[in-house]
N, C-alpha and C positions, 0 to 999 in steps of 0.2 A: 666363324664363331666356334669356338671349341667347348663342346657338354662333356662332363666326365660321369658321364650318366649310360648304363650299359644299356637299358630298354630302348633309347634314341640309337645306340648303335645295333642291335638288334633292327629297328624300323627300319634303319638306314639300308641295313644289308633286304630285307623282305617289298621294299618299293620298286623294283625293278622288276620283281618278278610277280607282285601285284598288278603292275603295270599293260605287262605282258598277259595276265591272265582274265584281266577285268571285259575286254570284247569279246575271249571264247564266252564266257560267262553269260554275258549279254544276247550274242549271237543264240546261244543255249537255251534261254530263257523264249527267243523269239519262237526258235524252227519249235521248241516243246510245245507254244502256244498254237502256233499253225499245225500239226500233229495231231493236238485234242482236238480240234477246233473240226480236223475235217474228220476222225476216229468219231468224234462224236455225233457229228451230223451222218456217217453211215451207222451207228450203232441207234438211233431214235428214227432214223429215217428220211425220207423225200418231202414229209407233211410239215417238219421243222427244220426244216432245211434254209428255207428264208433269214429264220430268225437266229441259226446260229451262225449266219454269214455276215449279218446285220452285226451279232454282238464280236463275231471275227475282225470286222473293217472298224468298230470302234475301237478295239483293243490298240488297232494297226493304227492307226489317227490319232490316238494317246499317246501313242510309244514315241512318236514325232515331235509330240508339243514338250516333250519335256527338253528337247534339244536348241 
């Protein structure tokens, strides 16, 4: 199919390198999550520590279901 449309060829050229960049992204998204996750349970402490492990493993369980 040929578009003589410059924005498709634009896309064309930025899908590869979308492509390439979409699991650091994701990746990014996880380890930042597990980061706060354990920053925060030493910054409030050992008394809530349960529960932000609890909403850590749910976070971790959701990130699954979407696959």
């Amino acid at each position: 199919m040929v578009v003589n449309d410059p924005w498709y060829d634009a896309l064309q050229a930025v899908q590869p390198v979308w492509e390439a960049i979409q699991p650091l992204i994701i990746a990014g998204f996880a380890i930042g999550v597990v980061f706060a996750i354990v920053f925060g349970a030493i910054k409030i402490g050992w008394r809530f520590a349960p529960y932000v492990f609890i909403g850590a493993m749910m976070v971790w369980i959701l990130q699954y279901l979407d696959t």
